[in-house]
N, C-alpha and C positions, 0 to 999 in steps of 0.2 A: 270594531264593526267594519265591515268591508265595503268600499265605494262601489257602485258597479258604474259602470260605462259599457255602453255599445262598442266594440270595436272588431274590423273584420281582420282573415288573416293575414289577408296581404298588405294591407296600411300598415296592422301589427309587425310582421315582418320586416317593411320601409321602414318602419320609423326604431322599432327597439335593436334590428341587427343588422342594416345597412350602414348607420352611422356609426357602428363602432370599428374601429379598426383591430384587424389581423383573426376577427372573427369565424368560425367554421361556414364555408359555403353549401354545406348539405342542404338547410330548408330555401337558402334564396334559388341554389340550382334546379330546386323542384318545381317553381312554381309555375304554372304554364301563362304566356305572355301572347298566347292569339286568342281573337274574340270566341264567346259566348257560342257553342253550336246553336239551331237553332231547336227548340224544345219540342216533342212533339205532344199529341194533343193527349193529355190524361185518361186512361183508359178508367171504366169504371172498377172497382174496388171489386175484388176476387175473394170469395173466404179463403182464408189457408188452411192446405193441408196437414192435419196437426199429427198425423202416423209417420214416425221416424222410418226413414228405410235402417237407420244403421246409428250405432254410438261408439263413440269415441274414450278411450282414457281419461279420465276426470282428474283433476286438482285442487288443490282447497288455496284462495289466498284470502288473508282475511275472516275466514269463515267460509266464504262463498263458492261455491264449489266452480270452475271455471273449464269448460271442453282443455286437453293440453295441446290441440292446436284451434289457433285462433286464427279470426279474418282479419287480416290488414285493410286500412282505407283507403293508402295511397291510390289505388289502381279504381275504386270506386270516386274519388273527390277528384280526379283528372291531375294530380300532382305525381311526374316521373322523372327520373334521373336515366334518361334517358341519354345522355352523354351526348355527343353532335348531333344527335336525328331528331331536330327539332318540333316535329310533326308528330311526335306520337303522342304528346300529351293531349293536344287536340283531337286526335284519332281514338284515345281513348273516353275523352267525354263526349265524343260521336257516338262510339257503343254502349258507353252504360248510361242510357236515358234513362226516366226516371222507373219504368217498367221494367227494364232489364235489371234494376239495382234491386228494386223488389224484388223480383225473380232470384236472384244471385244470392241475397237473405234469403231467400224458402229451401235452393235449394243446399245452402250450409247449414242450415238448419236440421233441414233432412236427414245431412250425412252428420248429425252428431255437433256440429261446431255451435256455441250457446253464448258467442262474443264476437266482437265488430272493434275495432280500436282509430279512432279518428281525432282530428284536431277539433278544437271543441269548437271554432267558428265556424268550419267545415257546413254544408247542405247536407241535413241528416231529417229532414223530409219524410222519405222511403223509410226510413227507419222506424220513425211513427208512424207512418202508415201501415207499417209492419205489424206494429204491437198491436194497431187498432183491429186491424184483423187475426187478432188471436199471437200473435208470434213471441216467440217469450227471447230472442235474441238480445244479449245483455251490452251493452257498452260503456267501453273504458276511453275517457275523454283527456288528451293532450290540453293543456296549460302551459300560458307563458310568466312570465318572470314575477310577473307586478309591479309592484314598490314598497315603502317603506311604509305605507295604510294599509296594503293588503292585493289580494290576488284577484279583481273582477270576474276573471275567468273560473274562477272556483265556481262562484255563485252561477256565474252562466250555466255550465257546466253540471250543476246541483239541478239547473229550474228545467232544464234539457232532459232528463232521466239518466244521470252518468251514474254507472254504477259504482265505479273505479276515476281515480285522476291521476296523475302523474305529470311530472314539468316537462317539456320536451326538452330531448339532446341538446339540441344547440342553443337552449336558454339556460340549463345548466353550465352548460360549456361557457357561455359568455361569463354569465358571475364569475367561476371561476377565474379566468382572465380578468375580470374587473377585481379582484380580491374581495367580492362579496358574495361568499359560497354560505355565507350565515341565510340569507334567505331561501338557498334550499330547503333548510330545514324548518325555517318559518312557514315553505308554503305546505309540506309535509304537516306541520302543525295544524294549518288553516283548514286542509283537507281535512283533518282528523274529527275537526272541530265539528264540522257539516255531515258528520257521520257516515262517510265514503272513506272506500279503501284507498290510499294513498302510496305511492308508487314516486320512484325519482328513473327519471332515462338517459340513458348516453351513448355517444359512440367512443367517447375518452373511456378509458378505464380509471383513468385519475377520479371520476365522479362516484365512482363506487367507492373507490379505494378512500375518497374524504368522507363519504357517507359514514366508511364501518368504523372510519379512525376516531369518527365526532358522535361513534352510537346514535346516529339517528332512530329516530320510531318509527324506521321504514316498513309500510307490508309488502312490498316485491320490487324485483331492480329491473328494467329494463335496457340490455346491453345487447350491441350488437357483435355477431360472430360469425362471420363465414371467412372459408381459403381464400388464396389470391390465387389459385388455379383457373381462371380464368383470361383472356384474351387482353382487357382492357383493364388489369391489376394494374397497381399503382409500381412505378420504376423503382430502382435504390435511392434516387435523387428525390421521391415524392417522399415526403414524413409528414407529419400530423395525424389526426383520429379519422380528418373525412378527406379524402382522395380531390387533389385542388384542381382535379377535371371532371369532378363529378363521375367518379369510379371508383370509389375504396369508402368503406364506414367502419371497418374494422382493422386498424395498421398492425396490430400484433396480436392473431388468433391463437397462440400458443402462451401465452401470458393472461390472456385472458379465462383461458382453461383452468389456467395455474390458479390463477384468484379465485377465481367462481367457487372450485374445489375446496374454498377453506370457507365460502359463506352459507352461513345456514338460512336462508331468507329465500323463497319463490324468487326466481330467475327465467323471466320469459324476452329468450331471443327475437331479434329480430334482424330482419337484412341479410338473413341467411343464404339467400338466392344472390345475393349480392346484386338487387332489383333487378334479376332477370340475365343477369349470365352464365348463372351455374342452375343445375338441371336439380328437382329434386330427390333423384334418386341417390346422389352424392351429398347435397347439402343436407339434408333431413340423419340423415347417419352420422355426418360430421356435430351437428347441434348436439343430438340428441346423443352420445355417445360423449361431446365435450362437459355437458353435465348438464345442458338446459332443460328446465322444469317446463316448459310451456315454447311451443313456435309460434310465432306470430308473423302470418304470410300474406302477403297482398297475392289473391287469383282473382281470377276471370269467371266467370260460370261454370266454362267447359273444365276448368280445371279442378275442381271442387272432388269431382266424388275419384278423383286419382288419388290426389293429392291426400284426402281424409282414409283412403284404402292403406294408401303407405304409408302415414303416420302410426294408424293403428297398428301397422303388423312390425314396428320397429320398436312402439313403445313396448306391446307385447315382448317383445322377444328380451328386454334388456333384466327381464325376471329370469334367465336362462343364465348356468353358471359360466357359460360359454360370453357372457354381455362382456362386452369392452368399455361401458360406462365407467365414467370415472369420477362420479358423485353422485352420493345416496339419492333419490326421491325428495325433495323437499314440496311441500303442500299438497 
């Protein structure tokens, strides 16, 4: 049986990965470190509109049928890897108040997307305010490590409406380095248990790669994959899985191709954008072509019905004998 405990993300983060040493700095570089905007006043509750303008490619993981591009939360929960520009993570929870986040739900919703993926202490508020007004957008809940009783954030996560869990990146990452990658697969268990689809994430490739070696009961990998064709790509001198300026989540996208191409398991990218330096018109062909089943994208509002335009007409296209894909459809 699993203990629960209250705990938020960012004391989570202080306490489980600040104190260990040589750790990945992906989630502590995210976190925003200026105060609270200030809130504005709660508008009243709108019904939603429930007539789709548009749908998307569908996938099964699990059973569950999932849009094959999804909404990232980063860009909604104000967490950015915005590398020296200190000011945008604030500037970002300046814009998405709690109205705008609703809004941002309706309108992915709209264009087809039927999933949201957040840390599970994360303010998911909007969220339920969403469904209470009709909205059927599904969420897949980020988890951290636990211990050796069990995973609190399961249950959290369970009593929240998560439809999906998965352990985050850099808490895989860390076991690993601690030589206790055995609780991956416990918490994989744990989730199984609670009858939610269960997911392991990373920006190593090595967490896949022990997953398939140890047969886990995985239902879908989360890995990340974009080029370093970008401005602010990591040097020859930068190695590791996450960029030690808070610039790189993927150190060798062509091995990671390589791998993916031999696992038969739902595979939904992520970081493709490489949090906003590469444009989608290049990332989205890059993913979707390197074999990922599913994108998983942090947007803004205005960028929704672009961004679900060109997803659609790239997955479309990779049923054409002319597709450059280089792994079958999985889910």
């Amino acid at each position: 049986m699993m203990k629960h405990t209250a705990i938020g993300r960012r004391s989570f983060v202080k306490t489980s990965l600040v104190a260990v040493a040589g750790i990945p700095l992906g989630l502590r570089a995210q976190a925003p470190a200026n105060p609270e905007p200030t809130t504005e006043p709660t508008a009243p509750a709108k019904p939603l509109a429930t007539q789709r303008k548009d749908t998307l490619p569908m996938g099964k993981i699990g059973g569950q049928e999932f849009s094959r591009l999804m909404l990232g939360g980063n860009l909604i929960s104000g967490y950015a890897h915005s590398r020296d520009l200190g000011y945008v993570a604030t500037l970002m929870r300046f814009y998405n108040t709690p109205a705008k986040i609703r809004e941002t739900l309706e309108i992915a919703e709209a264009h087809g997307i039927n999933v949201i993926n957040t840390f599970v202490t994360d303010d998911i508020s909007a969220l339920h305010e969403h469904w209470k007004n009709g909205g059927k957008m599904m969420w897949i809940a980020q988890v951290g490590a636990g211990d050796a009783n069990g995973c609190p954030h399961i249950q959290l996560a369970v009593n929240r409406g998560a439809t999906a869990i998965h352990i985050n990146g850099d808490q895989a990452e860390s076991l690993l380095a601690k030589g206790q990658f055995e609780r991956v697969g416990e918490i994989v268990q744990w989730t199984k248990e609670q009858r939610r689809i269960a997911g392991v994430s990373a920006h190593d490739l090595r967490i896949i790669m022990e997953c398939e070696k140890l047969k886990l009961d995985v239902d879908f990998y989360q890995k990340t994959l974009h080029t370093h064709e970008y401005y602010t790509s990591p040097r020859p001198d930068e190695i590791g899985p996450v960029g030690k300026h808070d610039n790189s989540w993927c150190s060798d996208p062509q091995a990671v191709v390589d791998f993916m191409a031999k696992v038969k398991k739902p595979w939904i990218a992520f970081k493709i954008l490489a949090a906003g330096a590469l444009p989608p018109r290049s990332a989205f062909p890059h993913a979707i072509n390197g074999g990922a089943d599913f994108l998983l994208v942090g947007m803004f509002d205005w960028q929704i019905a672009d961004n679900a335009k060109l997803a659609k007409r790239l997955i479309e296209a990779t049923g054409r004998s002319s597709s450059s894909r280089t792994r079958p459809w999985c889910g």
